[in-house]
C-alpha positions in Angstrom: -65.6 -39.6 -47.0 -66.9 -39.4 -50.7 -70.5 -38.8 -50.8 -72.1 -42.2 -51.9 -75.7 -42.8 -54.0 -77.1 -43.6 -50.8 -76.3 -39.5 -49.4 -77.0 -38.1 -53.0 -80.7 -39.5 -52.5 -80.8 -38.5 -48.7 -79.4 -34.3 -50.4 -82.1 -35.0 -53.3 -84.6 -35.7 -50.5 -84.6 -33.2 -48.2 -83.8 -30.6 -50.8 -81.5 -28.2 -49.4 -79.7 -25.5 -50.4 -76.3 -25.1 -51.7 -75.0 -23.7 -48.2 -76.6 -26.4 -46.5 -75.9 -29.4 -48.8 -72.0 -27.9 -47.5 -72.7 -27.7 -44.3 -74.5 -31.0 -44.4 -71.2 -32.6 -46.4 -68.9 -31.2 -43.4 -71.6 -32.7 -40.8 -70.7 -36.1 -42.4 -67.1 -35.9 -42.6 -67.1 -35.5 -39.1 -69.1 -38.2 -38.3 -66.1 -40.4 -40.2 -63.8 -42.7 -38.4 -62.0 -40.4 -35.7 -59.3 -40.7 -33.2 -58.8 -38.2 -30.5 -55.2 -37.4 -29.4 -53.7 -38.2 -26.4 -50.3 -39.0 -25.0 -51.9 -42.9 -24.2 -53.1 -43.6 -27.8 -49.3 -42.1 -28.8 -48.0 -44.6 -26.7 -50.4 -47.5 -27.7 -49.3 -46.7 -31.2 -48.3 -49.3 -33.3 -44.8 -47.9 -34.3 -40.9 -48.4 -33.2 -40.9 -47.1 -29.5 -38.3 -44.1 -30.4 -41.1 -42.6 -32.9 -43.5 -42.6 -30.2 -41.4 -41.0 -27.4 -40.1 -38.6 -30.4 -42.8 -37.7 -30.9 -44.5 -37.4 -27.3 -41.5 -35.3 -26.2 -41.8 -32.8 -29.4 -46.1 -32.6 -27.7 -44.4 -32.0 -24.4 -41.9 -29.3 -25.0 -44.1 -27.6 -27.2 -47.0 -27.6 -24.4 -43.8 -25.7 -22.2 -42.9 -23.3 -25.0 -46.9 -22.3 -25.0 -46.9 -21.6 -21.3 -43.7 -19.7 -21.7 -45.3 -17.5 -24.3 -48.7 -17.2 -22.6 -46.4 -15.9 -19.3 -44.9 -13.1 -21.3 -45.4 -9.8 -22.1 -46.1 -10.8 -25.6 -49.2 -11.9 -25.0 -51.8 -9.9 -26.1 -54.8 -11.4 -27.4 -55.3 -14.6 -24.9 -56.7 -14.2 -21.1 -54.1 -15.4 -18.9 -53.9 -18.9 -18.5 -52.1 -22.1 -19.1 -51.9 -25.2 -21.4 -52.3 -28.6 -19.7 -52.5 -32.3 -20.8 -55.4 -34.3 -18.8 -57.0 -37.3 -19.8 -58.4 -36.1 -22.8 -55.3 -33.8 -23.9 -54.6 -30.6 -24.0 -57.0 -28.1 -22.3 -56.5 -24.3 -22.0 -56.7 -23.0 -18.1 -58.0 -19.6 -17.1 -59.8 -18.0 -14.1 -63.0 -17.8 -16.2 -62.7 -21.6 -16.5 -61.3 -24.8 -18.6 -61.6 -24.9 -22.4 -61.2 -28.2 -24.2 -58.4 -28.4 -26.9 -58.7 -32.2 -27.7 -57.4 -33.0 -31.1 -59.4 -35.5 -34.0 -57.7 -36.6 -36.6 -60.4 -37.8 -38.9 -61.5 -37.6 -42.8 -62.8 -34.0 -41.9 -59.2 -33.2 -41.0 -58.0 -35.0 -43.9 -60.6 -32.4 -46.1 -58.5 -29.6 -44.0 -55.4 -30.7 -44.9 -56.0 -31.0 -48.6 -57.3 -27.5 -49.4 -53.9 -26.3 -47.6 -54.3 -25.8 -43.9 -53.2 -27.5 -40.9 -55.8 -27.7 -38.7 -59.4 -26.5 -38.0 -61.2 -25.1 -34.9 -64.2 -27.5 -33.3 -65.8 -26.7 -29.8 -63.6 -29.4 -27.9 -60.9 -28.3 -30.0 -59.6 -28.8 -33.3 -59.1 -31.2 -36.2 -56.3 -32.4 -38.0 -55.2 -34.8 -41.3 -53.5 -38.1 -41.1 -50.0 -36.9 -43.5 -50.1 -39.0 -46.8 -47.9 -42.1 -46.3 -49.3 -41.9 -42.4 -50.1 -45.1 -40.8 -51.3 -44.2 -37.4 -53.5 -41.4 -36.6 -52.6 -40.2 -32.9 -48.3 -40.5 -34.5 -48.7 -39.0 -38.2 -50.8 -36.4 -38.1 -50.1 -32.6 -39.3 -49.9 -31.6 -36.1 -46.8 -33.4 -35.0 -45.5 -34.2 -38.9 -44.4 -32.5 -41.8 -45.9 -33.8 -45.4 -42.7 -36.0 -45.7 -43.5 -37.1 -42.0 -40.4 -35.5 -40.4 -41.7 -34.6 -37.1 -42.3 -30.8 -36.5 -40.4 -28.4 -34.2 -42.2 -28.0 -31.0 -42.4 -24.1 -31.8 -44.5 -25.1 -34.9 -46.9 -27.3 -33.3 -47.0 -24.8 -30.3 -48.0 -22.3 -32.8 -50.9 -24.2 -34.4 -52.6 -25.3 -31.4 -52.3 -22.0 -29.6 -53.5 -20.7 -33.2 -56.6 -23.0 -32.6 -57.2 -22.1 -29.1 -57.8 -18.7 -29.4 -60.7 -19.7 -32.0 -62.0 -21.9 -29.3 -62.1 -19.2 -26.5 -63.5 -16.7 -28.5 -65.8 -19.1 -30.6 -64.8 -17.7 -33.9 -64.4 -19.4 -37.1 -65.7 -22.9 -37.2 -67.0 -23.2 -33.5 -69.8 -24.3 -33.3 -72.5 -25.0 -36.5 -73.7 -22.2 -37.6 -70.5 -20.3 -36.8 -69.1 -23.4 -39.3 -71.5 -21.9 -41.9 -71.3 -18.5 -41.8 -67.1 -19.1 -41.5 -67.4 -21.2 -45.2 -70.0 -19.1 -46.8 -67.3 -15.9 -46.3 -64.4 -18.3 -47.6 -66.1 -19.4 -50.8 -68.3 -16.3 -51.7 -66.1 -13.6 -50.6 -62.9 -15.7 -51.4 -61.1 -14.8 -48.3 -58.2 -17.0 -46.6 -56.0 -15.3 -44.5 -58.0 -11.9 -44.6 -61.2 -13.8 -42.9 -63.0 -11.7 -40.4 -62.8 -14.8 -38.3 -59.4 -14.8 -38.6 -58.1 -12.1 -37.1 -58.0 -12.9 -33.4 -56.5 -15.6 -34.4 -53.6 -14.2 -36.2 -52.8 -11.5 -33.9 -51.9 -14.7 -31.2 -49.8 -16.4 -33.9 -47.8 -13.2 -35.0 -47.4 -12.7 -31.1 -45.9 -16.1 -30.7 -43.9 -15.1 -33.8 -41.7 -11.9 -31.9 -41.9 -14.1 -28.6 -40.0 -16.6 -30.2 -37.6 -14.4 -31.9 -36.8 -12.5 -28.8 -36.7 -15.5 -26.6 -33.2 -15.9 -26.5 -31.5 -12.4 -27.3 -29.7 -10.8 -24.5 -30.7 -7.1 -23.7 -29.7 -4.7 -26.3 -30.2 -2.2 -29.6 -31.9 -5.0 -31.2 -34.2 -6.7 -28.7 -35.3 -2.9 -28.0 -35.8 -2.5 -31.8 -38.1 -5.9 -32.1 -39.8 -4.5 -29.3 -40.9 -1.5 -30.3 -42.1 -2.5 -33.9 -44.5 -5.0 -32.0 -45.7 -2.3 -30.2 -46.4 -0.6 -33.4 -47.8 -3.6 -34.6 -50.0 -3.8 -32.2 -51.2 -0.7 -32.1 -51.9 -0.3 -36.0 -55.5 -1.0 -36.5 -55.6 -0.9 -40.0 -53.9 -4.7 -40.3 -56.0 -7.7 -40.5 -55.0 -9.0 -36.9 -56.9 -7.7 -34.4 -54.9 -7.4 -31.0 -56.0 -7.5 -27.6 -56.4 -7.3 -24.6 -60.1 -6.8 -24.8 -62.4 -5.1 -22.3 -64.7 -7.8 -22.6 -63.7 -11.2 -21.4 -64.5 -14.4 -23.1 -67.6 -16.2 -22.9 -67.4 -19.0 -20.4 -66.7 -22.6 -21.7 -69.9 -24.7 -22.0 -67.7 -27.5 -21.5 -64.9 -28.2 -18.4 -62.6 -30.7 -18.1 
């Protein structure tokens, strides 16, 4: 949402500062028109019935492919725990209790998409862009579609929402307001993308996924023992901009449940 006369005059007013005039412009995308996610608004969608069940069954076996990983050895950086879809969507399941993963697609997710990424952490979840040429919200996102709205592999989306998770359960990056700030004043002052400190967790579950996935399927061998043992050594190099687990400490505990 463009900022109108009406918000320049409500900025001018109460005279903030640069930081907060952006923090105050992010407060009102979110506020925008939003739709959250869920397998009933995909099949309430007003589309031919094979996009919808395309598309539900990409969610699905990408929700499978998630657990598979978070079962493995692979993972690292996560608690244990598992992906399920309840009335609200997704929602990540550990001993130390429920986070929310729900997914808005909105004009703040549109903002997301058009500086280049695919999603952005909130405290029930995440945020996404409706893909240009989209027509309904819960069908063309970028979470479940590509730019020229070919529908994503399930690895991919598995890969951005378990991306997102692991910003939720260790409420880094854009969790919660002044979390938000602090993650856009580094962006934009330090100009850091993919080296963010807020990042790193993050990007150690995503590369994780990555060997998971490559090794899924090879029989035992030379070369499954030689992927192995570089992500052990990837792992265990510090000096990279992931940052690994397991950690000592366990997460915080949700504020929310499901």
């Amino acid at each position: 949402m463009p900022a109108t006369a009406t918000s320049r005059t409500v900025l001018q007013t109460m005279k903030l500062s640069s930081p907060q005039v952006v923090a105050f412009l992010l407060a009102l995308l979110a506020s925008c028109a939003s739709v959250t996610v869920t397998p009933a608004t995909i099949r309430a969608a007003s589309a031919p019935a094979e996009r919808r069940e395309a598309t539900l069954a990409a969610w699905m076996q990408s929700i499978a492919i998630a657990n598979e990983f978070l079962a493995s050895p692979y993972r690292r950086t996560l608690p244990p725990g598992s992906i399920e879809l309840g009335l609200r969507g997704m929602r990540f399941v550990t001993e130390q209790g429920t986070w929310p993963l729900e997914i808005h697609c909105n004009a703040y997710g549109a903002l997301v998409l058009a500086v280049g990424a695919q999603a952005q952490e909130r405290e029930y979840g995440f945020v996404v862009g409706l893909q240009d040429g989209g027509v309904d919200r819960s069908l063309d996102n970028a979470l479940f579609r590509h730019a020229d709205s070919s529908l994503r592999e399930p690895q991919d989306i598995a890969g951005t929402f378990l991306h997102e998770v692991t910003h939720v359960v260790y409420r880094e990056g854009t969790v919660g307001f002044w979390n938000g700030v602090a993650y856009y004043l580094e962006a934009v002052f330090l100009l850091r993308n993919t080296k963010h400190s807020a990042e790193r967790k993050a990007y150690a579950t995503s590369h994780e996924l990555s060997y998971f996935w490559i090794t899924r399927d090879l029989e035992p061998g030379h070369l499954l023992d030689a992927i192995r043992e570089t992500f052990e050594e990837h792992v265990a190099d510090r000096t990279k901009h992931c940052r690994h687990g397991p950690f000592t400490e366990a997460p915080p505990a949700p504020d929310r449940r499901d």
